[in-house]
N, C-alpha and C positions, 0 to 999 in steps of 0.2 A: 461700468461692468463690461465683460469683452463680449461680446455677441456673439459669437462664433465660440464655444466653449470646448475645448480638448484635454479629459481626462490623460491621455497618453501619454507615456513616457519612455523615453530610451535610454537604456544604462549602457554606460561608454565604460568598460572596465580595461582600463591603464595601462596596470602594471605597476612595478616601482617609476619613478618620473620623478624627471627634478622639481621644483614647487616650481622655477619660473617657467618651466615648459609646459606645465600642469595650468599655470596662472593665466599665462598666456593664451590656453583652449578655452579657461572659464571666459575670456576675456570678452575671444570672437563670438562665442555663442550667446552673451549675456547683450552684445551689441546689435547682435543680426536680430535679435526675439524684440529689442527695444524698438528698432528701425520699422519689423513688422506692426507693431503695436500703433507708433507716428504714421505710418500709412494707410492705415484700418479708420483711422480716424476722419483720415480725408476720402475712403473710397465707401460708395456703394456696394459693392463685393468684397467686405474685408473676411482674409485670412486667416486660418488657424496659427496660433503659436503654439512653438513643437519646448517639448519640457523633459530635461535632460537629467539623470544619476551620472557622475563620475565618480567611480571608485579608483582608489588606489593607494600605496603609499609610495612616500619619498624618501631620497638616500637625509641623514641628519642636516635638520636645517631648522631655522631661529626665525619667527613671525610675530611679529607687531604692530595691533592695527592701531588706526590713526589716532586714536586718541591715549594711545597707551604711554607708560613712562618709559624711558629708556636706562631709566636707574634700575628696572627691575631685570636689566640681564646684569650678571655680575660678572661676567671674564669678559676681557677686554676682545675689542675689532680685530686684533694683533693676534691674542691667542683662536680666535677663531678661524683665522686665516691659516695660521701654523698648524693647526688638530683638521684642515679642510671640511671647516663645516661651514655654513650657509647662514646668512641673517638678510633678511626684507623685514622694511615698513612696509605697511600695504595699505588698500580701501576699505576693511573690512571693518565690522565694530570690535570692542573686548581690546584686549590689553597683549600680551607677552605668553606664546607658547611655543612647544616642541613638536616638529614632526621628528618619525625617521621608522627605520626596516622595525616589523613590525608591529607597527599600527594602521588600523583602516581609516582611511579618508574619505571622508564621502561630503562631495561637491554636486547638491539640486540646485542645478537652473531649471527655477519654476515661473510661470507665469500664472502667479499667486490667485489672478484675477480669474483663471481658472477653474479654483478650488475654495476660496473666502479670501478677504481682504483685512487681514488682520496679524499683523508682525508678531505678536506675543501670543497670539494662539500658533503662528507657524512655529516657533522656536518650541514653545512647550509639548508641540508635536514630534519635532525632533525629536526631542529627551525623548515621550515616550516611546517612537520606535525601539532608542539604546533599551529603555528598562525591559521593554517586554524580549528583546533581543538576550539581554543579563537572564533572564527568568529563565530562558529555556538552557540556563547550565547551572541552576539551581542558585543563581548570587542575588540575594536583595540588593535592590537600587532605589534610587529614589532622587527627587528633590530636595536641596536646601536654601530654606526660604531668603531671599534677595539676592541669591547668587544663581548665574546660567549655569547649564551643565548635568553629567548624571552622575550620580554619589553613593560608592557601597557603607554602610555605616552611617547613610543620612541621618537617623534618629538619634545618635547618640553624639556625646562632643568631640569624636575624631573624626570626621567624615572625609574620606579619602576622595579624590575627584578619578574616574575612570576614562570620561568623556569629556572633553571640552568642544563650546558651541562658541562662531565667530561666525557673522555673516553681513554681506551688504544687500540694499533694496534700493530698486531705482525705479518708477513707472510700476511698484507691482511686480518687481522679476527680482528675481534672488539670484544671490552667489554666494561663493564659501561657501561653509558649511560644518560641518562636525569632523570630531577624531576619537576615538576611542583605542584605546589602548588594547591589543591582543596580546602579543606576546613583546612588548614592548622592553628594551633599556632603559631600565628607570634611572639609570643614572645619570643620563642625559640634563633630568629635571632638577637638576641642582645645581646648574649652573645658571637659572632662571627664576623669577618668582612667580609660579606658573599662574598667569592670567590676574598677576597685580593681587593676589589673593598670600599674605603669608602666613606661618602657622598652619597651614593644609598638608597632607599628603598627597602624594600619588598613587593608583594602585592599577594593574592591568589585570584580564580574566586569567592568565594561564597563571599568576599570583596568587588570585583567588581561588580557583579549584586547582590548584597545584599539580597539575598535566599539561601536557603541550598540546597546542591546538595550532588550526593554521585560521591566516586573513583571509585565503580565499572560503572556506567554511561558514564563517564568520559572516563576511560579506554576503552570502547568500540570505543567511538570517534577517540581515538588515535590511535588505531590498525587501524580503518578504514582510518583514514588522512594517517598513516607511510604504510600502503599499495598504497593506490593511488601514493603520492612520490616516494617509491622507486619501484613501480611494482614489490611487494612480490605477490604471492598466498599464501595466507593462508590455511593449512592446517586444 
């Protein structure tokens, strides 16, 4: 357990950003938290690790984490080069999704050991920041059971997925992170089998309560919900 324990957190909010220049910032700070962590180990005065929110979204672009299939994009390298959209495999867990304008992004670099040491309690944290985030614009959400993610229509047999959840653990530090759909092109998700899951829908809030809303709104909501959950102080 880390000795030095630091609820704090600082939200880095973006902007739109490409996913690899986005990828790339998770990268550095998911490296420099690990490096402090290996040196706390060998010192007598060991350091706080500092635990980051990036928000933002990205122009359309196609992510696939390592263990996912690649049968589940269905238009070819070709046409995605031709329409200028974007595809990476990555580190992260989960399968085949979509970013793009939009939706909110939200990438904690946490150093877990901070807060509790447990992956599947962190992820079902996530969800509930989205749900209680969905509540405050009157959309039931929920979980369904042996799939990640948060789902309007949980209960019944069409459950639409809103959020989807993809993230890596190295040492107790997280990366990736969730997307939830605000005012999202849902069109985009047909050109994919979103998250190896087929037979699902997609649905976003401004679908849901059929008004426009904006990400950076939204974004506030969620920094406020993922605080109450996981008792960050925000910096």
């Amino acid at each position: 357990m880390n000795s030095v324990i630091s609820k704090e957190v600082t939200v880095l909010s973006l902007g739109e950003i490409r996913f690899k220049d986005a990828w790339e910032k998770q990268e550095k700070i998911f490296k420099r938290t690990i490096e402090t962590k290996i040196e706390n180990r060998r010192s007598e005065t060991p350091k706080k690790t500092h635990n980051y929110l990036l928000t933002c979204s990205h122009p359309h672009v196609y992510t696939i984490g390592k263990s996912g299939d690649k049968e589940n994009l269905l238009i070819s390298r070709s046409e995605i080069e031709k329409r200028k959209l974007e595809y990476y495999k990555i580190n992260r867990g989960g399968d085949i999704t979509y970013h793009g304008p939009g939706q909110l992004v939200v990438y904690p670099i946490i150093d877990l050991e901070n807060f509790f040491t447990d992956i599947h309690k962190y992820l079902r944290l996530l969800e509930e920041s989205i749900i209680l985030t969905l509540k405050d614009y009157d959309i039931d959400s929920g979980r369904v059971e042996g799939l990640t993610g948060v789902w309007v229509n949980h209960k019944k047999n069409n459950p639409k997925k809103i959020c989807a959840l993809g993230v890596k653990t190295s040492r107790w530090v997280s990366m990736h992170g969730l997307a939830l759909n605000v005012s999202t092109d849902l069109e985009y998700f047909k050109n994919i089998i979103p998250c190896g899951i087929e037979n699902k829908d997609v649905t976003s809030i401004e679908k849901e309560i059929k008004k426009k809303i904006t990400t950076r709104e939204v974004e506030k909501k969620v920094i406020k919900n993922l605080s109450k959950v996981f008792g960050f102080k925000i910096k």
